[in-house]
C-alpha positions in Angstrom: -68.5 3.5 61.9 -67.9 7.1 63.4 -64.5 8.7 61.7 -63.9 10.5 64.9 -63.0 7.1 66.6 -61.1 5.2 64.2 -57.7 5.3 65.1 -55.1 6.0 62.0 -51.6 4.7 62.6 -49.2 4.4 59.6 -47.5 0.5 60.0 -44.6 -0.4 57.7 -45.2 -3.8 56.8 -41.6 -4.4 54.8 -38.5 -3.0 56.8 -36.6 -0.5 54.4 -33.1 -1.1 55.7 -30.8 -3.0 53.7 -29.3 -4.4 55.9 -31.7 -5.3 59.3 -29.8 -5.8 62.3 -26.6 -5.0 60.4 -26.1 -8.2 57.9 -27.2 -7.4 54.4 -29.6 -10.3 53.6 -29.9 -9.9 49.9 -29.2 -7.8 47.1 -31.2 -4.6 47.1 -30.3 -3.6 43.2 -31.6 -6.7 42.6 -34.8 -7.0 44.9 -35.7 -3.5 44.1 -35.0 -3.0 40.5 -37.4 -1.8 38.3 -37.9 -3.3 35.5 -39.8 -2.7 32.2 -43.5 -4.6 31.9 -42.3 -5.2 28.5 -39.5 -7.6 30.0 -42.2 -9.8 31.0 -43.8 -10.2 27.5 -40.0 -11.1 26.1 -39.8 -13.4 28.8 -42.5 -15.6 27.9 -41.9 -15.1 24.3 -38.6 -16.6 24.6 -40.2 -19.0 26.4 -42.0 -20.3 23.7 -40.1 -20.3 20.7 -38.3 -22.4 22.9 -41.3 -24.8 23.7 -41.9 -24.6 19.6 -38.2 -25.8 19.0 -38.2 -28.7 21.7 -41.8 -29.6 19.7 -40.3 -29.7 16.3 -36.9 -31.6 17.2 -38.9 -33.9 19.2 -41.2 -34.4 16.3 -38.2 -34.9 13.9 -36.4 -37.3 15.8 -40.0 -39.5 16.5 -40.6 -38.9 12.1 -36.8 -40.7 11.7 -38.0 -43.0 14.5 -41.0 -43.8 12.6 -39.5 -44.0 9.0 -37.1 -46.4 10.9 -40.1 -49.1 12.2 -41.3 -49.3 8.6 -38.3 -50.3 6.6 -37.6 -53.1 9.4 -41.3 -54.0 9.0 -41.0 -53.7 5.1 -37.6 -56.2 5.2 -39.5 -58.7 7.9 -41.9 -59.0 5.5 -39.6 -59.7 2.9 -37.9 -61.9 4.8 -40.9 -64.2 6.1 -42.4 -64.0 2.8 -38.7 -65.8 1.0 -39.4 -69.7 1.1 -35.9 -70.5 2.3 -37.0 -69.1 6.3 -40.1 -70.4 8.2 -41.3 -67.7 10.5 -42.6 -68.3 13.6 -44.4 -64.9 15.0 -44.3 -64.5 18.3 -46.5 -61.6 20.4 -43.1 -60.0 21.1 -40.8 -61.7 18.6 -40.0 -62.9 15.0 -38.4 -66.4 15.0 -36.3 -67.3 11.7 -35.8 -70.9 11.3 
């Protein structure tokens, strides 16, 4: 391409008035701050310690959920292994007779 016929023309692709047309549409502190790249890495640090924490208290509660199913297993088994009660086991259910 020849450089003497390209044609140069400076366009503004974002209009820099604050308020276009007179009405302020947002914020510009906000839209035009800027802000530290290190805000960013303390972002997404925060965000997960907080993934970590939801992890560990869901894992605790499932633990107490789990230590929960085995002592009722533990006492069903006591309880259909006692002469006195004929169990009848189910797919779904225990049946104490």
């Amino acid at each position: 391409m020849d450089p003497a016929k390209v044609n140069t023309m400076a366009v503004q692709l974002v209009e820099a008035n604050e308020a276009p047309g007179g009405v302020q549409l947002v914020n510009s502190r906000r839209t035009n701050k800027h802000s530290s790249p290190m805000d960013l890495v303390e972002l997404a640090s925060s965000i997960q310690q907080a993934d970590e924490f939801v992890k560990a208290t869901a894992g605790s509660k499932l633990t107490v959920i789990a230590d929960q199913i085995r002592y009722l297993q533990e006492q069903a088994r006591k309880v259909c292994g006692n002469p006195r009660f004929l169990c009848y086991v189910s797919t779904n259910d225990i049946y104490l007779h």
